[in-house]
Kinemage of the C-alpha trace (Angstrom):
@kinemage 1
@onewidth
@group {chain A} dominant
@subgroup {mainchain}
@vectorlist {calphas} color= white
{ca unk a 1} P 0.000 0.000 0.000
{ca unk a 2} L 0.650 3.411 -1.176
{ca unk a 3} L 1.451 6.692 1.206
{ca unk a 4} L -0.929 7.895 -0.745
{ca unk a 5} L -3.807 4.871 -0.586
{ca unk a 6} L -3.009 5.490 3.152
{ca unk a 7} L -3.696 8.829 3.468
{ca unk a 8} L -7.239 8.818 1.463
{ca unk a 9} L -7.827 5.910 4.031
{ca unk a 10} L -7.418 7.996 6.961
{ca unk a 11} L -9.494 11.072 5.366
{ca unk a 12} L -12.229 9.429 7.334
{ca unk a 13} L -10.666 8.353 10.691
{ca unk a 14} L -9.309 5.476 12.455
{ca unk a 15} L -11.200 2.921 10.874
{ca unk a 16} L -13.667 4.738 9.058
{ca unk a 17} L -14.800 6.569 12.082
{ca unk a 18} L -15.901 10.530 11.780
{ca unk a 19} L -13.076 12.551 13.285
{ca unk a 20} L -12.748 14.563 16.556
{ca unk a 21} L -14.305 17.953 16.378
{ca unk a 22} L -11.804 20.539 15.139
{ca unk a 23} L -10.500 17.850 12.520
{ca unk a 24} L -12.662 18.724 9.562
{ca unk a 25} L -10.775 18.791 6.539
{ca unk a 26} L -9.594 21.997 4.468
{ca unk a 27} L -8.504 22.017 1.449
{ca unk a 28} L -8.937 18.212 0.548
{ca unk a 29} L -6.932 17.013 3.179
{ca unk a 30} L -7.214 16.411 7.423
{ca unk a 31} L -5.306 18.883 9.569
{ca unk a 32} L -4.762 15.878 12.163
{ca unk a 33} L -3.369 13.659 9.139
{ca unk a 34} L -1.076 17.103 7.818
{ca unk a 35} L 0.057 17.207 12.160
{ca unk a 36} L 0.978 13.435 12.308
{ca unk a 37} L 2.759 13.581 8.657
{ca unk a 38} L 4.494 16.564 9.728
{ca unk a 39} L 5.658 15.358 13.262
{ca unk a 40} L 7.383 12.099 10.904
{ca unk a 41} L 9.182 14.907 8.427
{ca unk a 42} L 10.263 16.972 11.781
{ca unk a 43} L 11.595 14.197 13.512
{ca unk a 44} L 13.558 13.029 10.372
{ca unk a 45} L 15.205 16.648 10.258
{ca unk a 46} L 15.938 16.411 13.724
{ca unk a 47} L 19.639 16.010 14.456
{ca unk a 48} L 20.303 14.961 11.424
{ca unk a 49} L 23.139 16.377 10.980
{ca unk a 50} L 23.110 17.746 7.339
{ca unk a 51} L 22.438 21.590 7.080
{ca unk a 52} L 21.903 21.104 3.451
{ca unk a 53} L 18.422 19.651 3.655
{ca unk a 54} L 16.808 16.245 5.187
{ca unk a 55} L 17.678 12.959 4.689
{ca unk a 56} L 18.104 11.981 1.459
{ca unk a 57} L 19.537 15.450 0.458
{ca unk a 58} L 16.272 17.204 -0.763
{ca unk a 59} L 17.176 20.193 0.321
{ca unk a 60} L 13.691 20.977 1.224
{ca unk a 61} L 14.325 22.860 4.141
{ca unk a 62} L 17.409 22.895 6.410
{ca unk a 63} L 16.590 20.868 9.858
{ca unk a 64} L 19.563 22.467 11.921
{ca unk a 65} L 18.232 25.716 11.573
{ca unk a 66} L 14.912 26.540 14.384
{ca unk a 67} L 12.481 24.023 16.047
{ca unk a 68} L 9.454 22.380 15.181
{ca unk a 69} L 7.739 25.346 14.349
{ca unk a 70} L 10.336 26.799 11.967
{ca unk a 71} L 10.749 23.780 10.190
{ca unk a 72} L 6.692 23.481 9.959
{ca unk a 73} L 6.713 26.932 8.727
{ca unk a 74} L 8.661 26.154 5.862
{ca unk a 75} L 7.762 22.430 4.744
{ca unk a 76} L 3.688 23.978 4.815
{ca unk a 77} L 5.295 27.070 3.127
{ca unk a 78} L 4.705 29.390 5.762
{ca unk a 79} L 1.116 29.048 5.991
{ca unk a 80} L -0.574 28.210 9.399
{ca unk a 81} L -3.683 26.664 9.603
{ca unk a 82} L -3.285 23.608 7.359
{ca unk a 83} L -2.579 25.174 4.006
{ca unk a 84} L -4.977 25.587 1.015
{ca unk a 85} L -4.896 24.122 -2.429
{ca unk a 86} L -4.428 20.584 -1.146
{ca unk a 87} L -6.378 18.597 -3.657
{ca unk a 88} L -7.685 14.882 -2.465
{ca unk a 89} L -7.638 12.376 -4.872
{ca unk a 90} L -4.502 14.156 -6.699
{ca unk a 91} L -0.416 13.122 -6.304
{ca unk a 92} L 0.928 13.335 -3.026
{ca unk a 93} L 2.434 16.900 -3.793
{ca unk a 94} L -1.072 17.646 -4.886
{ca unk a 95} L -2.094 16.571 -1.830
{ca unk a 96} L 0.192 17.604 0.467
{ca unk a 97} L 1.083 21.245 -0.676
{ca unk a 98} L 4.383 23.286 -0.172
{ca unk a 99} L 7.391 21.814 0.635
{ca unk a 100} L 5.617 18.575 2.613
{ca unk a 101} L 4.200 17.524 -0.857
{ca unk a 102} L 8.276 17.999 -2.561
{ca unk a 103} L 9.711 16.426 0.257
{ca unk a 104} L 7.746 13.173 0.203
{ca unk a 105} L 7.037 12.855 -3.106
{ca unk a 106} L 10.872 13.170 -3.968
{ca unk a 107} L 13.499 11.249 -4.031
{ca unk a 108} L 14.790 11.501 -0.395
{ca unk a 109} L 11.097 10.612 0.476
{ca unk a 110} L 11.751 6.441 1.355
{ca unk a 111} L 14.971 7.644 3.916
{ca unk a 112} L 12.282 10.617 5.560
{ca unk a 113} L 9.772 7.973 6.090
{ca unk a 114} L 12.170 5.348 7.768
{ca unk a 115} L 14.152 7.994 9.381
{ca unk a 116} L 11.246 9.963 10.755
{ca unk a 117} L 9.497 6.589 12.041
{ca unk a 118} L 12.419 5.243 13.870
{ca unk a 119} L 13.568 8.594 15.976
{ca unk a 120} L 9.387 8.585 16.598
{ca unk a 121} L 9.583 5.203 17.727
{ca unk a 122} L 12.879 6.123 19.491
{ca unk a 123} L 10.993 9.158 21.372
{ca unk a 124} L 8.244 6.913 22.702
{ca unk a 125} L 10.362 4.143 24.138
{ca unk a 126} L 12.322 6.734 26.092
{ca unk a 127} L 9.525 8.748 27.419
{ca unk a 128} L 8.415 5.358 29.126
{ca unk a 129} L 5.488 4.341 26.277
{ca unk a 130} L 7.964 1.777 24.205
{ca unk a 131} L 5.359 -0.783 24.651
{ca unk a 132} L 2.711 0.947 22.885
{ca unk a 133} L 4.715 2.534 19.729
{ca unk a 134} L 6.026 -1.202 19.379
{ca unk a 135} L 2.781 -2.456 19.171
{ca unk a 136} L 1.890 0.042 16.010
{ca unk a 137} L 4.940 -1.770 14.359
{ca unk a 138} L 4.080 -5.039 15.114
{ca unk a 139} L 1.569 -7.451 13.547
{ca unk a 140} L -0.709 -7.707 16.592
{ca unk a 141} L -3.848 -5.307 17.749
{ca unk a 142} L -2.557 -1.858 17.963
{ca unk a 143} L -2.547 -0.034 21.770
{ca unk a 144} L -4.050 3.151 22.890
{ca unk a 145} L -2.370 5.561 24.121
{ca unk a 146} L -3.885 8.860 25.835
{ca unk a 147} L -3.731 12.073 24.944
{ca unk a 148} L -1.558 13.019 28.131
{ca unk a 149} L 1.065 10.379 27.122
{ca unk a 150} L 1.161 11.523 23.716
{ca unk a 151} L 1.958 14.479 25.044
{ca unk a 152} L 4.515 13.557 27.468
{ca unk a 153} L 6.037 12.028 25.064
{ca unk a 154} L 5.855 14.534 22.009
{ca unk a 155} L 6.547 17.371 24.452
{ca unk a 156} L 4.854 20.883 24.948
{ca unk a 157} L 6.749 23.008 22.584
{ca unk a 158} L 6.047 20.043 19.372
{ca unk a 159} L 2.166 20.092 20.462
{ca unk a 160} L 2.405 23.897 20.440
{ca unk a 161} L 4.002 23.856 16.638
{ca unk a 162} L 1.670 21.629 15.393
{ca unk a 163} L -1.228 23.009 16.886
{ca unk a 164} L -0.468 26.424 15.375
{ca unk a 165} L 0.578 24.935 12.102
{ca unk a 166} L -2.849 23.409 11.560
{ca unk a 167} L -5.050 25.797 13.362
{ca unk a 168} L -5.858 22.865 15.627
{ca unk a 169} L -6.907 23.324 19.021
{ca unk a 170} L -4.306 21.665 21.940
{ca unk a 171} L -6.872 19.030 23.082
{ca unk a 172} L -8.558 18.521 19.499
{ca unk a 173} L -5.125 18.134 18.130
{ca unk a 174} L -3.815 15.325 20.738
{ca unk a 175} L -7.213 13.528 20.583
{ca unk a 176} L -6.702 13.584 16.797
{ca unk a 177} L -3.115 11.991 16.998
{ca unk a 178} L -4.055 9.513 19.324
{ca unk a 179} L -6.561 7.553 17.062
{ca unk a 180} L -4.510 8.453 14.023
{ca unk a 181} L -0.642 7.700 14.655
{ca unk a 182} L -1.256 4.617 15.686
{ca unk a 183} L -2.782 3.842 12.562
{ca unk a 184} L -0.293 6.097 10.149
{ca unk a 185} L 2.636 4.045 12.030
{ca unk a 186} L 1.053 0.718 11.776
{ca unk a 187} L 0.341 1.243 8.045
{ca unk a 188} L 3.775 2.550 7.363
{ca unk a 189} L 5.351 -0.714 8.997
{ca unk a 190} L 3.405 -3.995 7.381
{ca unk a 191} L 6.103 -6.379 8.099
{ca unk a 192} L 5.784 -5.489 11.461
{ca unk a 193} L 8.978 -3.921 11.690
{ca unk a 194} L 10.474 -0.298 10.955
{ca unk a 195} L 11.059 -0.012 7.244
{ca unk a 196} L 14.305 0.113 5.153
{ca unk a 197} L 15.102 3.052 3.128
{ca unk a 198} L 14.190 1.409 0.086
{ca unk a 199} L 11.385 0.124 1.575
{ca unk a 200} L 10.156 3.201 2.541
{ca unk a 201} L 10.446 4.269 -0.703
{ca unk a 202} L 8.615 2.015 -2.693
{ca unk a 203} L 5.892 3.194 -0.597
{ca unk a 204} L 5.998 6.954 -2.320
């Protein structure tokens, strides 16, 4: 399966359920599925170490340079409040508009995904909710986790990015990622393990 098949999928919720108040969609696409896809491409920036660009040498953006909210700012193109002209049903960079849509619908895209899910992964297991972000990789029933714990483990100041980014409320926005990056992870790891680059990229 597709990024794109799996985004369409979530349009709808967690399992075709209707989405937390606040999460309506604008411009063709969720804000909650724009937060959880940006929190992947922020943590693959994150420390990694090449002031060029992200992984895969994009050059989309350069990680070393601001938080969250900086490097938000310029993969949605500067525009809070989950950016118009995304168009469902289109390409990923249709769908995903600004620099998002470039940077994982180009060729770095596979080493983002796999990059960005493992220092995700890496995050939970040290804020004490391993057990939980390994069961979204796994094979087996996903588990919950609560919005507190996300969180906890996201930290205030990533909330605070994404929530302005997509013009999200605090609480709508951690409900949101609690049903949905379970799923988004699980989805992005079939084998039940965290994906290879070129795995990743077959994906895109």
């Amino acid at each position: 399966m597709g990024l794109l098949d799996i985004l369409n999928g979530m349009q709808n919720g967690p399992r075709g359920q209707s989405e937390p108040s606040g999460t309506g969609t604008r411009g063709g696409i969720s804000p909650i599925v724009l937060a959880a896809l940006g929190l992947l491409a922020y943590k693959a920036f994150k420390g990694s170490g090449n002031p060029a660009g992200p992984p895969g040498g994009t050059g989309t953006a350069t990680p070393s340079s601001g938080g969250i909210g900086d490097v938000l700012g310029r993969l949605w193109g500067g525009v809070t409040g989950a950016p118009p002209g995304a168009k469902a049903g289109g390409s990923l960079a249709d769908m995903l508009p600004g620099g998002l849509g470039g940077l994982l619908a180009g060729a770095g895209a596979g080493t983002v995904l796999s990059s960005g899910l493992g220092k995700l992964i890496n995050d939970f297991q040290q804020s004490g909710h391993g057990p939980a972000a390994q069961s979204w990789v796994g094979t087996g029933a996903n588990q919950q986790i609560a919005p507190h714990d996300l969180a906890s483990a996201l930290g205030s100041d990533t909330i605070d990015a994404l929530s302005r980014q997509t013009g999200m409320g605090r609480e709508d926005l951690l409900t949101g990622l609690s049903q949905h990056l379970p799923q988004l992870v699980d989805r992005l790891t079939p084998n039940g393990r965290l994906p290879t680059d070129e795995e990743a990229s077959r994906m895109v």
